[in-house]
C-alpha atoms as a printed R data frame, in Angstrom:
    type eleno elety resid chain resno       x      y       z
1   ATOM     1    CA   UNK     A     1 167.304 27.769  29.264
2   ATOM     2    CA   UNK     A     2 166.083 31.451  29.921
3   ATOM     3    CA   UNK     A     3 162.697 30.097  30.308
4   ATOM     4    CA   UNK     A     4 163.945 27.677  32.954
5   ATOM     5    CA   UNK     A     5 165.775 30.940  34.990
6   ATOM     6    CA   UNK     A     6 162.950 33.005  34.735
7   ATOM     7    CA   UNK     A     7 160.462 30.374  36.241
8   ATOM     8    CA   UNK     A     8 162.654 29.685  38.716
9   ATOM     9    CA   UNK     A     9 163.077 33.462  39.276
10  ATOM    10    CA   UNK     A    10 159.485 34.198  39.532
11  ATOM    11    CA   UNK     A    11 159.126 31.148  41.584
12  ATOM    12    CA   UNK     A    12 161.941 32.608  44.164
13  ATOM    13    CA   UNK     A    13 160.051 35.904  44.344
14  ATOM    14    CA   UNK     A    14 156.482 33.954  44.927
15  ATOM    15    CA   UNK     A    15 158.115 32.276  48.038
16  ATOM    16    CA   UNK     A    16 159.760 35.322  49.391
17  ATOM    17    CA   UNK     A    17 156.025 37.456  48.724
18  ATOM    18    CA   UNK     A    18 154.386 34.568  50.688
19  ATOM    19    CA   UNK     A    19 156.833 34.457  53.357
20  ATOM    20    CA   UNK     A    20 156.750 38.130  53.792
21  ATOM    21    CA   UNK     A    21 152.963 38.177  53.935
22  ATOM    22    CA   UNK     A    22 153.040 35.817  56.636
23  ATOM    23    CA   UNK     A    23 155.813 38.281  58.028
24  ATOM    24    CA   UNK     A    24 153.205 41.047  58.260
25  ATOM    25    CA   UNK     A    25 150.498 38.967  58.765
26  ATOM    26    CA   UNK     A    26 152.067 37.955  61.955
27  ATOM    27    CA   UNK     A    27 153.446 41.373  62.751
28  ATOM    28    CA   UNK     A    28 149.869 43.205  61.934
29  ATOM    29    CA   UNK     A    29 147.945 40.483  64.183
30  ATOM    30    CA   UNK     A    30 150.848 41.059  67.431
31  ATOM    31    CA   UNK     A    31 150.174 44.666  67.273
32  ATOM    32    CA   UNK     A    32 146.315 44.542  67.170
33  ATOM    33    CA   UNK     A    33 146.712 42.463  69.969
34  ATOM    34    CA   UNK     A    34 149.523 44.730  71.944
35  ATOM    35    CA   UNK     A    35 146.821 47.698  71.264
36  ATOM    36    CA   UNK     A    36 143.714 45.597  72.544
37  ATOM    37    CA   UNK     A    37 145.641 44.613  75.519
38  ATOM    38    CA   UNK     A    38 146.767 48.413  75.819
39  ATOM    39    CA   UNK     A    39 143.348 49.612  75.703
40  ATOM    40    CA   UNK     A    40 141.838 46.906  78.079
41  ATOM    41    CA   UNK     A    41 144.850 47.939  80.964
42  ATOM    42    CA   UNK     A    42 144.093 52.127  80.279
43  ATOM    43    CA   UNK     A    43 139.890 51.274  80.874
44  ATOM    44    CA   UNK     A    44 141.198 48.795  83.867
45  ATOM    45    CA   UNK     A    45 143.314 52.186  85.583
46  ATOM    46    CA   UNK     A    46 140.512 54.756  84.949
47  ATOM    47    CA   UNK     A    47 138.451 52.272  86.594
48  ATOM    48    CA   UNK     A    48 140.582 52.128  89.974
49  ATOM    49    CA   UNK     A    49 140.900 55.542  90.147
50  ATOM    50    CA   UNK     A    50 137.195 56.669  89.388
51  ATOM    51    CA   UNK     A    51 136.341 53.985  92.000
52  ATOM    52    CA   UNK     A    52 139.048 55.676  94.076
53  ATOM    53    CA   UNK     A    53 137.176 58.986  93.673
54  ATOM    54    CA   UNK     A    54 134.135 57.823  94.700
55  ATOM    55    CA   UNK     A    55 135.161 56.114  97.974
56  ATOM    56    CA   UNK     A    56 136.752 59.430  98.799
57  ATOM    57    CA   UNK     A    57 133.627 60.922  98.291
58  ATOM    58    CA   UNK     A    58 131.973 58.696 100.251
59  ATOM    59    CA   UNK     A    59 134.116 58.702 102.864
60  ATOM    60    CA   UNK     A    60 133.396 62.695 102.943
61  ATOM    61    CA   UNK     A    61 130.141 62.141 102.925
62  ATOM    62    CA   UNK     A    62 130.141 59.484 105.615
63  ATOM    63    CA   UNK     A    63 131.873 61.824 107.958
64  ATOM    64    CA   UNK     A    64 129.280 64.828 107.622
65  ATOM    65    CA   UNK     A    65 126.438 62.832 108.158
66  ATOM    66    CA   UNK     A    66 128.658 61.630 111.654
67  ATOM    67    CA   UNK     A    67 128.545 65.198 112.628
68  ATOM    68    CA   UNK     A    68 124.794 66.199 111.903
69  ATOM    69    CA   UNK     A    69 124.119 63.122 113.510
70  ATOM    70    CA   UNK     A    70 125.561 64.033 116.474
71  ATOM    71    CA   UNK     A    71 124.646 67.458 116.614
72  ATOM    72    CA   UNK     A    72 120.989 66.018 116.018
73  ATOM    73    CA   UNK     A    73 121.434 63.529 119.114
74  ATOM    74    CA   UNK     A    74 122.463 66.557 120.967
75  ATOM    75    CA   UNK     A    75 119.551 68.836 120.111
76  ATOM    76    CA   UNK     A    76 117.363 65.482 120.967
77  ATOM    77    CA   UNK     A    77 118.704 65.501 123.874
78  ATOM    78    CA   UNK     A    78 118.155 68.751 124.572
79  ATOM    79    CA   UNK     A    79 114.554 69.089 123.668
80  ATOM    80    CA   UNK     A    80 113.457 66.608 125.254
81  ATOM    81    CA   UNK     A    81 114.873 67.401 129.015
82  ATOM    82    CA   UNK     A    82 112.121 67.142 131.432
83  ATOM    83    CA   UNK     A    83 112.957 70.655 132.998
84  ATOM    84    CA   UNK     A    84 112.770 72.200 129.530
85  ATOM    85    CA   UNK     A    85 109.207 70.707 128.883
86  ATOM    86    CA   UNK     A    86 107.890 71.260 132.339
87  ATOM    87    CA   UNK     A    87 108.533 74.752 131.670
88  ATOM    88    CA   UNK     A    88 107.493 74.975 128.494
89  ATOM    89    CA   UNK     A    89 104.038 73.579 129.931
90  ATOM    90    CA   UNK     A    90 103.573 75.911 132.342
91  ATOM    91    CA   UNK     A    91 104.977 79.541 130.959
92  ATOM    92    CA   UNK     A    92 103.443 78.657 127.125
93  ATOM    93    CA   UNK     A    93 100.213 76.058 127.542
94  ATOM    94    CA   UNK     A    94  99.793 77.904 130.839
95  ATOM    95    CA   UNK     A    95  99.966 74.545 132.990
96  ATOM    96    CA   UNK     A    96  99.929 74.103 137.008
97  ATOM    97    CA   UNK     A    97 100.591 71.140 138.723
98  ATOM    98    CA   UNK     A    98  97.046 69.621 139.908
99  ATOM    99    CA   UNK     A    99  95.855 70.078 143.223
100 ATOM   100    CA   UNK     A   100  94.040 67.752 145.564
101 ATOM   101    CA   UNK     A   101  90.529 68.600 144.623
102 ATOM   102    CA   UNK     A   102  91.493 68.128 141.131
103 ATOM   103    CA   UNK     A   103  92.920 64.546 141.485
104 ATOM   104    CA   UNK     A   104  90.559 61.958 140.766
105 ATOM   105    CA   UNK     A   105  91.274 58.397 141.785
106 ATOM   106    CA   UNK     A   106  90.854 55.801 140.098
107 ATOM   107    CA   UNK     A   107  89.452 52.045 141.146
């Protein structure tokens, strides 16, 4: 009868050593996936706020090139009033308005 509580023993011990493997099996596979999922919603934030970063920068950026465009229009502008190149013509090229002999018409 020893033989018969031993086996029965060692069979008692079998099904709790199965059981717990499944125990940790379970338990192992839960926190791989609580880590992926961790890891996965980390990347996803650094994502937002490097995006966030960017757009700022952007944003910067957008509003300096707002101002030299402006201050470009302005200097257009500027340059190309036809009192500043009417005098241009005549105190640097030197230019007169024509005169009647110098007209020649056209037909």
């Amino acid at each position: 009868m020893a033989t018969r509580e031993t086996k029965a023993r060692s069979g008692r011990r079998a099904g709790r050593a199965s059981d717990n493997r499944a125990v940790y099996t379970t338990f192992i596979i839960l926190a791989t996936w609580v880590v992926i999922c961790s890891a996965v919603y980390v990347w996803c934030q650094k994502e937002v706020i490097k995006t966030g970063y960017e757009t700022s920068r952007a944003l910067a950026l957008h509003k300096k090139l707002l101002k030299v465009n402006r201050a470009l229009k302005v200097e257009v502008a500027m340059l190309s009033s036809p009192e500043r190149i009417e005098r241009l013509a005549r105190e640097e090229l030197g230019m007169t308005h024509p005169t009647v002999k110098r007209k020649l018409i056209l037909r």
